[in-house]
C-alpha positions as CSV (number, residue, x, y, z in Angstrom):
1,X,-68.1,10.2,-16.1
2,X,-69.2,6.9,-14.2
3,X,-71.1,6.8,-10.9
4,X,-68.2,4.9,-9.6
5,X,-66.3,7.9,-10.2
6,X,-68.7,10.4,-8.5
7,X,-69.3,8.6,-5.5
8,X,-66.0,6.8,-3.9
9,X,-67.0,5.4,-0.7
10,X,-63.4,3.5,-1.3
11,X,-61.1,6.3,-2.0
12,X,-60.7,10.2,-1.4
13,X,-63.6,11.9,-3.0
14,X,-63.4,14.6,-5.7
15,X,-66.7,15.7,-7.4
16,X,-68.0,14.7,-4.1
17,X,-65.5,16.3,-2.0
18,X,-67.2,18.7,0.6
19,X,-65.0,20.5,2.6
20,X,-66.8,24.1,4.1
21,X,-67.4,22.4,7.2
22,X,-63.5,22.1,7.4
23,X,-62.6,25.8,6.8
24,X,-61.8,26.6,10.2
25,X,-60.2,22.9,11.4
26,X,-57.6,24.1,7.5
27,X,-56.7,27.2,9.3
28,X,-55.7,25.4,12.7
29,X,-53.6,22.6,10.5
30,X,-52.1,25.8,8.5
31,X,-51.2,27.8,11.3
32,X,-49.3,24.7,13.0
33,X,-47.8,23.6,10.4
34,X,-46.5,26.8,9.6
35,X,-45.3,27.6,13.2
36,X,-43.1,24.3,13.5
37,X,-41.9,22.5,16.6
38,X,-45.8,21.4,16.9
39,X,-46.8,18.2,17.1
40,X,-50.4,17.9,15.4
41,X,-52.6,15.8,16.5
42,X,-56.3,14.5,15.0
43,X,-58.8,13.4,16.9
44,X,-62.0,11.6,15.4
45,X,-63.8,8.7,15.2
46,X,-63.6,5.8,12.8
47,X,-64.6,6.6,9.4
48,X,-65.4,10.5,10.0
49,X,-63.0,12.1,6.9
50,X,-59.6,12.8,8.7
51,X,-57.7,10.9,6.1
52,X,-59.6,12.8,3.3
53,X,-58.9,15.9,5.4
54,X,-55.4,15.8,5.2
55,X,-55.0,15.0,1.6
56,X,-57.4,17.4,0.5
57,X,-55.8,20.3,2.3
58,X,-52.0,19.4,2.0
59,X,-52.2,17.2,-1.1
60,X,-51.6,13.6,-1.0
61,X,-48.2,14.6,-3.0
62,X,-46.9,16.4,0.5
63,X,-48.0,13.5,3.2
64,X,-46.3,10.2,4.0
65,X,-49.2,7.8,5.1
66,X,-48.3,5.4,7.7
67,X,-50.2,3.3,10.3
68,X,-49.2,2.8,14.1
69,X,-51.2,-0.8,13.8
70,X,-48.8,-3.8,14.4
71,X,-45.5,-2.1,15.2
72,X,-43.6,-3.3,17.5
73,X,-40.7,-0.8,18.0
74,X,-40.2,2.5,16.7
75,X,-37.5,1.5,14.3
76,X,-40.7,-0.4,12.8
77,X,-42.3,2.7,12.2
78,X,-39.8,4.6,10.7
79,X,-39.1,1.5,8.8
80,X,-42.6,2.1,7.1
81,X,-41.7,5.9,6.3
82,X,-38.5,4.9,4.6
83,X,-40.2,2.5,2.8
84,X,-42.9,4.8,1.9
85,X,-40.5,7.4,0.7
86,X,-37.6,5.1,-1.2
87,X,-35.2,5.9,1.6
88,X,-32.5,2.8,1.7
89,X,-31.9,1.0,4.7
90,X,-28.0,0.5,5.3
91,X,-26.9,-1.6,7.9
92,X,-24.5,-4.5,8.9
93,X,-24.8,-8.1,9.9
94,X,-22.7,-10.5,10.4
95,X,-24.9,-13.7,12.3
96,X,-24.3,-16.9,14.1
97,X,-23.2,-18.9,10.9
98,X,-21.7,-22.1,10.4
99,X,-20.2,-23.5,7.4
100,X,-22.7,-22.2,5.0
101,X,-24.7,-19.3,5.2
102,X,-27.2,-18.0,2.8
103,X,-28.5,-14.1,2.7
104,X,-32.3,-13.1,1.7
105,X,-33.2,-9.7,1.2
106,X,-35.3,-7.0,-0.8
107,X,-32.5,-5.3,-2.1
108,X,-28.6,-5.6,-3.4
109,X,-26.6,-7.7,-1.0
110,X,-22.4,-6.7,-1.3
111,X,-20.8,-8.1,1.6
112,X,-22.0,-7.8,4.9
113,X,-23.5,-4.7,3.4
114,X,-27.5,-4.8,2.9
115,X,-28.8,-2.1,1.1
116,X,-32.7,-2.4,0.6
117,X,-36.2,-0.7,0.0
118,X,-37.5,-0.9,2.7
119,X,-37.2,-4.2,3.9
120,X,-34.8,-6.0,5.4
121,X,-34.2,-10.0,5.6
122,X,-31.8,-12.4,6.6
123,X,-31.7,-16.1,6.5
124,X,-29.2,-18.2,7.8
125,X,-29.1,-22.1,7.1
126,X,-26.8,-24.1,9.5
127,X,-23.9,-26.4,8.4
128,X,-21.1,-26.7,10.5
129,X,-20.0,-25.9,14.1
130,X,-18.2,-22.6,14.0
131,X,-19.8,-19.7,15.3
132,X,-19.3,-15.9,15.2
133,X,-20.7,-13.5,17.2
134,X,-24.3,-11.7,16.1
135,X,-24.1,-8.2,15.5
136,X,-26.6,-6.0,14.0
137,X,-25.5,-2.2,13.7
138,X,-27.1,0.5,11.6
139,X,-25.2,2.9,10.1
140,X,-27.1,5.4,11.5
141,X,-30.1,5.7,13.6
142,X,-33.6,5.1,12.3
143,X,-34.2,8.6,14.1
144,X,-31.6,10.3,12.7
145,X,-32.6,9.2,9.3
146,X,-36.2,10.3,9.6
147,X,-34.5,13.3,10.4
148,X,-32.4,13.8,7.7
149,X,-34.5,12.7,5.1
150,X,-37.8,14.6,6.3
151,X,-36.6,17.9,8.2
152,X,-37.3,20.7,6.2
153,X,-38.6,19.3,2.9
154,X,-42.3,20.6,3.3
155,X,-43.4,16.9,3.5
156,X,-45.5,15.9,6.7
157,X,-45.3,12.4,8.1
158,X,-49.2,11.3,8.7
159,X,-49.2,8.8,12.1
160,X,-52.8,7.5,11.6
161,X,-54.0,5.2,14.3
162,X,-51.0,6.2,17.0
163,X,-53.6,4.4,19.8
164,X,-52.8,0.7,17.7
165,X,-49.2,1.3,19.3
166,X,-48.7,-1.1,22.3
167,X,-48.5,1.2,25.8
168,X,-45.4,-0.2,26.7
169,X,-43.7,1.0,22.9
170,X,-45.4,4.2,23.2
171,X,-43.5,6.2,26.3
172,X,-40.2,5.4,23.4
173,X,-42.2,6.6,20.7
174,X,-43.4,9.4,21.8
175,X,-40.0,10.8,23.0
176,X,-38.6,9.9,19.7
177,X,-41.7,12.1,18.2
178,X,-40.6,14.8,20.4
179,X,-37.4,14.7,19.4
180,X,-38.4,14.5,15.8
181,X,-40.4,17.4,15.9
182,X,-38.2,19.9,17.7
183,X,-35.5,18.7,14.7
184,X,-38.0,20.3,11.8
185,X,-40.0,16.9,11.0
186,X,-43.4,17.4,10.5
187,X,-45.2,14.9,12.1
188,X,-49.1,14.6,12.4
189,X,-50.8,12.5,14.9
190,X,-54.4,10.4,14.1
191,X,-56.7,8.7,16.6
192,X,-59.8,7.8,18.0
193,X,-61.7,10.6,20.7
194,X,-61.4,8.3,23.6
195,X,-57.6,7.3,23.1
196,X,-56.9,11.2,21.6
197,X,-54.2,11.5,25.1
198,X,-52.1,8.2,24.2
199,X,-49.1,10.2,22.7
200,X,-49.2,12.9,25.9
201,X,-49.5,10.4,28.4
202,X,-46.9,9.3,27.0
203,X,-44.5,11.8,26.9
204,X,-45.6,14.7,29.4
205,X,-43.1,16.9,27.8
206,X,-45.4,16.9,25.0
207,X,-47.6,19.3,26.1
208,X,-47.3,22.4,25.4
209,X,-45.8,21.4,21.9
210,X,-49.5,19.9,21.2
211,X,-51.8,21.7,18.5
212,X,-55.5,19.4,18.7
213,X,-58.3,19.6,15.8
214,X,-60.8,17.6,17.1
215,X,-63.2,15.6,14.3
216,X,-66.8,14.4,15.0
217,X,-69.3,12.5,13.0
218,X,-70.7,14.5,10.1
219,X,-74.1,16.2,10.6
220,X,-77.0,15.4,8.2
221,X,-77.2,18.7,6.3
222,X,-73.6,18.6,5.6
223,X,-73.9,14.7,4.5
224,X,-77.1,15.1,2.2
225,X,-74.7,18.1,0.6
226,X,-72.6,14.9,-1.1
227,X,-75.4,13.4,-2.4
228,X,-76.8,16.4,-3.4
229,X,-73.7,17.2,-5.6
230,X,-73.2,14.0,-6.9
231,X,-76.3,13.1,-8.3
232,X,-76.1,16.8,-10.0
233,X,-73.2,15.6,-11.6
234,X,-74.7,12.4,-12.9
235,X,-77.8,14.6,-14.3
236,X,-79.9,13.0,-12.3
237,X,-82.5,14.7,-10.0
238,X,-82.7,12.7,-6.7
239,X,-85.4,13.0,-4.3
240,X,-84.4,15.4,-1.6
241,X,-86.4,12.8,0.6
242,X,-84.6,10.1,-0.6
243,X,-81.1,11.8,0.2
244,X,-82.1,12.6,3.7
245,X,-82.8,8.9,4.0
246,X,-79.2,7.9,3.2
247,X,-78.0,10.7,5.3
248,X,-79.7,9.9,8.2
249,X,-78.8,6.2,7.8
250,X,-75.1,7.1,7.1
251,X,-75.3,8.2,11.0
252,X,-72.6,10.8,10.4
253,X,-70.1,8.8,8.2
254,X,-69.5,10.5,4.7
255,X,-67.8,6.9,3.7
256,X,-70.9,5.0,4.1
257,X,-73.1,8.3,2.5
258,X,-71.1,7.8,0.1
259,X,-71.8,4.1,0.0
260,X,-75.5,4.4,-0.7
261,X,-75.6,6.8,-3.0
262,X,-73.6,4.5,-5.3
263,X,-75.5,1.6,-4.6
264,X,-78.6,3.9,-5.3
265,X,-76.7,4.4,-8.6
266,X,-75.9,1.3,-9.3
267,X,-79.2,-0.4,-8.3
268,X,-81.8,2.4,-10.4
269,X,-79.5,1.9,-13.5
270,X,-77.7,5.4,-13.4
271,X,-74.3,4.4,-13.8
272,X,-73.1,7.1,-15.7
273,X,-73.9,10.4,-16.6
274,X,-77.3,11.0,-18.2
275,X,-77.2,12.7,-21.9
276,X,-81.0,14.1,-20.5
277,X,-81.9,15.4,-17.1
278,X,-83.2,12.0,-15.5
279,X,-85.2,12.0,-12.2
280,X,-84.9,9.3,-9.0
281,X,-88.1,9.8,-6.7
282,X,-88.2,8.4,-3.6
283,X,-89.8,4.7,-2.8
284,X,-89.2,3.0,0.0
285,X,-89.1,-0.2,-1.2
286,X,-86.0,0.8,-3.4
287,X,-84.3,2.5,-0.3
288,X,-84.5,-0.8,1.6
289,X,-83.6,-2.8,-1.5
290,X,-80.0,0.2,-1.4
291,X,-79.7,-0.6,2.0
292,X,-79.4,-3.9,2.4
293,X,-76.8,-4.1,-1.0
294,X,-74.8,-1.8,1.2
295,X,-74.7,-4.0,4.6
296,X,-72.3,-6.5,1.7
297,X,-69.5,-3.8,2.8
298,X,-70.3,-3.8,6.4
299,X,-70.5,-7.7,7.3
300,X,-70.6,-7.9,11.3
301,X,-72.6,-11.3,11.0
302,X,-70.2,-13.2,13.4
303,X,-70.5,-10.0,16.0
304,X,-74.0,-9.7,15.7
305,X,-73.9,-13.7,16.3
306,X,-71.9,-13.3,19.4
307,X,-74.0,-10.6,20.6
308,X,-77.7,-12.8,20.8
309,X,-76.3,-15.6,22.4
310,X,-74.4,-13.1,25.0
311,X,-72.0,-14.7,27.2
312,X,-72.1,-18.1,28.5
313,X,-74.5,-19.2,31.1
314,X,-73.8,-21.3,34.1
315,X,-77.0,-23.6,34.3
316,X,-79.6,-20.9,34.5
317,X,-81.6,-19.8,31.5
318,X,-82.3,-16.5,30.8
319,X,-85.4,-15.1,31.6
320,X,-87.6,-14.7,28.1
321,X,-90.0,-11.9,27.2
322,X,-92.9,-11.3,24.4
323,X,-91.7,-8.8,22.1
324,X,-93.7,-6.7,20.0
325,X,-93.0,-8.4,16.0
326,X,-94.6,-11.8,18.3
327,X,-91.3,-13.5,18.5
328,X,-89.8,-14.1,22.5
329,X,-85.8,-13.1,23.0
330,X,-83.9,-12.8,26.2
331,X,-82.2,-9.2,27.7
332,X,-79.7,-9.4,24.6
333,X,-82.3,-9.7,22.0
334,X,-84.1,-7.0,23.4
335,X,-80.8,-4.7,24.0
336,X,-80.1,-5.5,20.0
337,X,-83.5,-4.5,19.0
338,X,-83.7,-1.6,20.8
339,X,-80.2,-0.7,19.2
340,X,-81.0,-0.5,15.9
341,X,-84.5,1.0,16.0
342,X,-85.3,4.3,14.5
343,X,-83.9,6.9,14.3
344,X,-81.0,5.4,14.0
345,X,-78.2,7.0,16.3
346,X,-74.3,6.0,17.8
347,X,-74.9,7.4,21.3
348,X,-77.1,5.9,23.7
349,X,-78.3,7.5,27.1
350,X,-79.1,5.1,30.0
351,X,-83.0,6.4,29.4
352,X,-83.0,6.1,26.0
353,X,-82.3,2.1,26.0
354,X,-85.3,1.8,28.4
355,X,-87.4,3.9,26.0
356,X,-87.0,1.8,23.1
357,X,-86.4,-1.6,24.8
358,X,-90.2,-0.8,25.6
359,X,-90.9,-0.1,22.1
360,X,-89.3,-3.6,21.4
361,X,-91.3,-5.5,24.0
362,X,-94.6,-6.3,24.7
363,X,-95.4,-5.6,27.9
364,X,-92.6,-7.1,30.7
365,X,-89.1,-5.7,30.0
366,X,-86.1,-6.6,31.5
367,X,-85.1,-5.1,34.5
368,X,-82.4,-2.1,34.6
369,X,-79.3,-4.4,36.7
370,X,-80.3,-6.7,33.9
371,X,-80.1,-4.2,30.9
372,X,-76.6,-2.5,32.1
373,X,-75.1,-5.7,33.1
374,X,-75.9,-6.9,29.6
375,X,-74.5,-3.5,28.3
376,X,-71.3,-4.1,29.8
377,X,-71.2,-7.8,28.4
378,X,-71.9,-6.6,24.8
379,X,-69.2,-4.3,24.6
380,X,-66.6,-6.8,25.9
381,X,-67.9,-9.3,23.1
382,X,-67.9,-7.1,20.5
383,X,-64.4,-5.7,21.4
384,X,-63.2,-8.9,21.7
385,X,-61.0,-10.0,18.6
386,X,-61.1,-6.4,17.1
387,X,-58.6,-4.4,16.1
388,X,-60.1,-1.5,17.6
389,X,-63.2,-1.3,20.0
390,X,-66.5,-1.0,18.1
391,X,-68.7,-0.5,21.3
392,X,-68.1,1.1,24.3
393,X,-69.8,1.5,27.7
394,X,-69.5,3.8,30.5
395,X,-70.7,2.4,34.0
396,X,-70.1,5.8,35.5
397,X,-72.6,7.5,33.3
398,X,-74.2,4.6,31.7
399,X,-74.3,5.5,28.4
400,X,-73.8,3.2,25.4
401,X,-71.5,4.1,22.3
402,X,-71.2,2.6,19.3
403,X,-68.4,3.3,17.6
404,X,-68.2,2.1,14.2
405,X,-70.9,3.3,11.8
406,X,-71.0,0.1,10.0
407,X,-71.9,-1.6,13.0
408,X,-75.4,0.0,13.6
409,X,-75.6,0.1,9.8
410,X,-75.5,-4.2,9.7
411,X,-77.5,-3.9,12.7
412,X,-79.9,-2.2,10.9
413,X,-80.0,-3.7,7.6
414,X,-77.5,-6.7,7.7
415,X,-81.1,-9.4,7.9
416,X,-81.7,-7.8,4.5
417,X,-78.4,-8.4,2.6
């Protein structure tokens, strides 16, 4: 067996696969799934194991995967499932056409009949003047398909990312969830903490018919136990000072845990298993040399870029302060800084910024308007252009979140790779 196999930062875990944390969020997911009419839905942040969680409790065999990112109507989404599960997509087109007319399509074409996986396409090339109307019927609803085709199979449909779905589709989708549900469909739910309400807001009726299992980030004992049982597997006797390291730096993500411990693999030569008990002490030099391979995965260069030059100014430089490594940097030098000192952490109270922004400077530090204005600028420009938001901050109770492990990670350790 290969380290690569052992440690899978880029696929579900097995060897690796620690899951008593989980007992009681299983027995929530059993219960619901087993009552029916429930909608379930996952709360977590990015990169926190709900994905693993489901497959390792229902078996990947049992779930159809699909994502809520880029759909722009519901039909879109079930479009995915079909697609996902071999379902063909009937329906019926006859389009504005003139005296040629030429039909595209993944799938058997007979007629105005389109049978496909999936996918459906049609191209028409203009040639003459004669029109006919544009139709476009299904032969049944995309609803009442998912219905038919999922309704008491023991297969559950996996929503991940719901919050991706634009607000003004999700009011639609939601009552077509609803609907879904109360036919026998199993349906599962996944987003991120601060959008966990999208699909109630949505549809009011909803609740009620709601069972929640809230995720958080991983704690450190509980990430040390994957490295603890993967280097055991590779006969090699790790440093429990070195695994702390990565666990502390992993900032409750088991993907990037799982991250350095193959690059700790990889970079000390243990690639597979060892035919004698081998041993990897702890250096520090070789920790950095691990972390910084891993910031290759977690390239937030052009954020990180945006970030120190901060927004535009209108004429008036930024005031400049002595920091403590000798260089000068303005409020959003300092604010990064301050970020990704030790220990390194996602949440951020108000005091805790000024704490370590003084650890970053000299003597002079910026002054608080300063500091939370810039706060509020840096999770606009980091947001802007992402999929998701990375950073988030709260005026009301100024506190600072990052949201995305990788992000502190390259904040961290990104100069290095």
């Amino acid at each position: 067996m290969r380290a690569v196999d052992i440690f899978t930062p880029g696929k579900a875990p097995t060897v690796t696969f620690v899951g008593d944390h989980l007992a009681k969020r299983e027995g929530m997911l059993r219960d619901a799934l087993e009552q029916g009419g429930m909608l379930i839905s996952i709360s977590g942040p990015s990169k926190s194991g709900k994905t693993v969680f489901i497959r390792s409790v229902l078996g990947a065999e049992c779930v159809v995967f699909v994502t809520g990112a880029g759909v722009t109507s519901p039909d879109q989404l079930w479009e995915r499932v079909f697609h996902a599960i071999g379902t063909p997509v009937t329906s019926t087109s006859s389009t504005s056409s003139q005296a040629s007319s030429k039909v595209g399509a993944t799938g058997q074409v007979s007629g105005s009949v389109l049978v496909a996986k999936g996918q459906i396409g049609v191209n028409v090339e203009k040639a003459s003047s004669d029109t006919e109307s544009v139709s476009n019927t299904e032969a049944s609803s995309h609803l009442g398909l998912l219905v038919r085709e999922m309704a008491g199979t023991g297969m559950v449909l996996f929503i991940d990312d719901f919050h991706y779905v634009p607000r003004e589709l999700q009011e639609e989708l939601a009552r077509q969830i609803k609907d879904a549900i109360a036919s026998g469909v199993q349906i599962i739910c996944a987003s991120v903490p601060y959008r966990s309400e999208d699909v109630l807001r949505a549809n009011p009726d909803l609740r009620g018919r709601v069972v929640g299992i809230d995720f958080d980030y991983w704690d450190e004992p509980t990430l040390r136990k994957i490295g603890a049982l993967g280097f055991a597997a590779l006969k090699v006797e790790a440093d429990p000072v070195l695994i702390a390291k990565f666990a502390s730096e992993a900032a409750g993500s088991p993907q990037l845990m799982q991250a350095l411990c193959l690059n700790a693999c990889l970079e000390t030569g243990f690639r597979e298993v060892q035919k004698n008990l081998a041993s990897l002490p702890f250096e520090e030099g070789v920790a950095r040399t691990v972390c910084g391979r891993t910031a290759h995965s977690a390239d937030y260069s052009g954020t990180l870029e945006r970030l120190h030059e901060g927004p535009k100014t209108r004429g008036t430089e930024r005031n400049q302060y002595r920091l403590t490594d000798r260089s000068v940097g303005d409020v959003y030098t300092i604010l990064l800084q301050a970020l990704a000192q030790d220990p390194p952490t996602l949440h951020f109270q108000y005091a805790d910024l000024l704490a370590r922004i003084k650890v970053v400077c000299e003597s002079d530090t910026p002054p608080g308007s300063s500091v939370t204005t810039s706060c509020q600028h840096i999770a606009l420009l980091a947001n802007d252009g992402q999929a998701r938001d990375i950073v988030g901050w709260d005026a009301t109770q100024d506190v600072f979140d990052i949201r995305d492990p990788y992000l502190l990670f390259f904040m961290r350790w990104g100069g290095m790779s």
